[in-house]
C-alpha positions in Angstrom: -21.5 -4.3 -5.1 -19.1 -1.4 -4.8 -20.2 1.9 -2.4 -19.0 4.7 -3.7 -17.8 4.9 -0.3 -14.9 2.3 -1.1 -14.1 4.1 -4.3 -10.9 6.6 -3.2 -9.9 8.5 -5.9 -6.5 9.8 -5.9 -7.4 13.8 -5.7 -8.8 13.2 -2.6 -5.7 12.3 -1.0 -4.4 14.0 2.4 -0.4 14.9 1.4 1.8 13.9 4.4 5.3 15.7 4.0 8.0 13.6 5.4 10.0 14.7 8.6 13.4 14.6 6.6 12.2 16.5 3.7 12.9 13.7 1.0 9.4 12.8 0.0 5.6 13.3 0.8 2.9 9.8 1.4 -0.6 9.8 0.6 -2.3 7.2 2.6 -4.5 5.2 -0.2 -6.2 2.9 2.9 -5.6 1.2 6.2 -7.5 -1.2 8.3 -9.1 -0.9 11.3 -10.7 2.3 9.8 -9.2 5.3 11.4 -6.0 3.5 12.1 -2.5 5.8 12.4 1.0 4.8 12.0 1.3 3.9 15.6 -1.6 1.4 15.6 -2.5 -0.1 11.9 -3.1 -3.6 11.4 -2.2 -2.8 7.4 -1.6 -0.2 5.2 -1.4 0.7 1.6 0.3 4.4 0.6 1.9 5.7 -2.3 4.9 8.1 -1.3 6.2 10.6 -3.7 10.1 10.1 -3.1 12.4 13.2 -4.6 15.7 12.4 -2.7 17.5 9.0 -0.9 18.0 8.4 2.8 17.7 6.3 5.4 14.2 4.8 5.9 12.1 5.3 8.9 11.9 1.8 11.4 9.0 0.2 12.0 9.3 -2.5 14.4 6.9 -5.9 13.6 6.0 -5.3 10.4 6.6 -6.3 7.1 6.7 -4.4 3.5 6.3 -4.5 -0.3 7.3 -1.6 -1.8 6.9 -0.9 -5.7 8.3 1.7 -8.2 5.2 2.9 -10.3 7.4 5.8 -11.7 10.5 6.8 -12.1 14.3 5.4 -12.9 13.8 3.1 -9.8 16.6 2.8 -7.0 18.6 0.6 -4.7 17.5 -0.3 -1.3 20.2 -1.7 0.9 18.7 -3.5 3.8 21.0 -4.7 6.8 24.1 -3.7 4.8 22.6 -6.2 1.2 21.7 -4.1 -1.6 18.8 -4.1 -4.0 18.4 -2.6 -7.1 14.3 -1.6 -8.0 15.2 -0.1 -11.5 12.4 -1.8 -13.4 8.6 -0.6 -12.9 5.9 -2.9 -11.3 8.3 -5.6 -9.4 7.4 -6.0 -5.6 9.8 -6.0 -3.4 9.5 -7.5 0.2 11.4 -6.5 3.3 11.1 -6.1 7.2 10.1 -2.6 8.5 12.4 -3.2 11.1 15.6 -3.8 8.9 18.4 -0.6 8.6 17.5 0.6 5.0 18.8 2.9 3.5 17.5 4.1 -0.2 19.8 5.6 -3.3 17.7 7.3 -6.2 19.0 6.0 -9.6 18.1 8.8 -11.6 15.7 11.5 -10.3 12.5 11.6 -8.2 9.8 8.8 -8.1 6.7 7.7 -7.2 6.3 4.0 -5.0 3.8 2.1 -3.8 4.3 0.9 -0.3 2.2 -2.0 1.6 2.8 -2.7 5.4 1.0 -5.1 7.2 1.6 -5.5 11.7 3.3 -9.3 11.6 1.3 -10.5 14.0 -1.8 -9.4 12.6 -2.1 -9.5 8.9 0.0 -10.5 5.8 0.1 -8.8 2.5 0.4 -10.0 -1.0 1.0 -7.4 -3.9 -0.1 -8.9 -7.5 0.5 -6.7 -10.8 -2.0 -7.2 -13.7 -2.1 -6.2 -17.3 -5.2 -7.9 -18.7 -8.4 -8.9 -17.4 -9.4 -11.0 -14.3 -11.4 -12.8 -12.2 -11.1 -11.4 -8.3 -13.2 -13.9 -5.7 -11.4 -12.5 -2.4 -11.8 -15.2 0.7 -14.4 -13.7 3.6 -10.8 -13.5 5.6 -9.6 -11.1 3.0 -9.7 -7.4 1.6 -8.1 -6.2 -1.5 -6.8 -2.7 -2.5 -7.4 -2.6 -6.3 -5.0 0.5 -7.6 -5.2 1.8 -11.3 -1.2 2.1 -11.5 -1.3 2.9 -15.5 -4.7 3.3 -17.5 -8.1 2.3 -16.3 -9.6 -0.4 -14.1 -12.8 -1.4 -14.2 -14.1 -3.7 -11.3 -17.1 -5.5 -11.7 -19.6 -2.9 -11.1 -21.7 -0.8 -13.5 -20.6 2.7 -13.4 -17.3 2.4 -11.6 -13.4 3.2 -13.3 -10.9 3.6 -11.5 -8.6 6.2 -13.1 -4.5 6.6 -12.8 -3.7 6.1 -9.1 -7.5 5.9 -8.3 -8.1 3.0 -5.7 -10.9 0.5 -4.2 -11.2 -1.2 -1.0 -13.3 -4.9 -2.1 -14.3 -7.8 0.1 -15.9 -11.2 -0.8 -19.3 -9.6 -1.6 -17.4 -8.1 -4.4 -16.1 -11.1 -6.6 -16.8 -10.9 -10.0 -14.3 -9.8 -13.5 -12.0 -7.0 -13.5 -11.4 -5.2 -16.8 -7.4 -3.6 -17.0 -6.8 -1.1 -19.4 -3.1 -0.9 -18.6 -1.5 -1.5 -15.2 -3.1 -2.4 -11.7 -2.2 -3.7 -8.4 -4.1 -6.0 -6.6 -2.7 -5.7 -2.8 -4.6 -8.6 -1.4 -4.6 -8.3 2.9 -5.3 -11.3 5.3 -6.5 -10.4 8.7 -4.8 -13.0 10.6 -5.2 -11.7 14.3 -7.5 -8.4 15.6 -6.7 -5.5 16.5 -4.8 -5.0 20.0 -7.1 -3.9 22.8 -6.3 -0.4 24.0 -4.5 0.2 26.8 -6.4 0.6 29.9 -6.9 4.0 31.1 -4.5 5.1 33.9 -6.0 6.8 37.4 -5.4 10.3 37.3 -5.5 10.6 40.8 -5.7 8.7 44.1 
């Protein structure tokens, strides 16, 4: 069963402005819950990208990024280039590569999954018709309405364009796609690294 808490609709969204001015992210979810950029074990965002530029590092971790709108654009990572010019095709890559990102035709709108390679592993499906989901106990999925209306299987609940929901194993059961969804399916392969121990202030 679905809590509504698990439902996150896509007008609730904090709007993070990027440093360099070329875009803004709106975190969709992350695990552990409360996770930043500094300490997340995964990650699912969609970033609102209105110029090209180099991409921020991330050291140990791995990505999927996906053009939901837009004329796409060419990613060259460690000097190979890669052209995204066709909606809905994942594209894997290591956050720690140099990329570098040309627009191909005006501002668009991606959806970006990072995962801590040591911790977790990430696998980004696209559907256009119905399913059955029957996530693992090891697993969490990020269902996202990318186009049209999703309806997990749960009375009451449709997701809308860009809308999102967080599902376990408890929530297994046919999916209804009016249109285009991702299904960002997250392995927890390791837990979270202990904090660091405090630090005397004083002797």
């Amino acid at each position: 069963m679905i809590s509504a808490s698990r439902v996150l609709r896509a007008g609730d969204r904090t709007v993070t402005p990027w440093k360099n001015g070329g875009g803004v992210t709106r975190e969709v979810a992350a695990g552990p819950d409360g996770a930043g950029l500094d300490d997340f074990t995964w990650r699912v965002s969609l970033a609102e990208v209105a110029r090209g530029g180099p991409f921020s590092a991330f050291p140990g971790v791995d990505r999927i990024i996906t053009v939901v709108d837009g004329p796409g654009m060419e990613l060259t990572v460690d000097g190979t280039p890669h052209t995204l010019a066709a909606p809905y095709r994942p594209f894997a890559f290591p956050g720690d590569a140099e990329t570098t990102c040309r627009l191909l035709g005006g501002p668009l709108v991606d959806l970006n999954v990072m995962t801590r390679r040591t911790r977790a592993t990430a696998h980004v499906r696209i559907v256009r018709e119905g399913f059955h989901l029957d996530p693992r106990p090891t697993e969490q999925v990020v269902l996202i309405a990318l186009a049209g209306t999703v309806t997990p299987a749960e009375p009451g609940v449709t997701l809308g364009r860009l809308d999102a929901a967080v599902l376990c194993d408890r929530d297994a059961g046919a999916v209804r796609v009016e249109g285009v969804a991702a299904v960002v399916t997250v392995t927890v392969t390791a837990p979270p690294a202990p904090p660091a121990p405090a630090v005397p202030s004083g002797g």
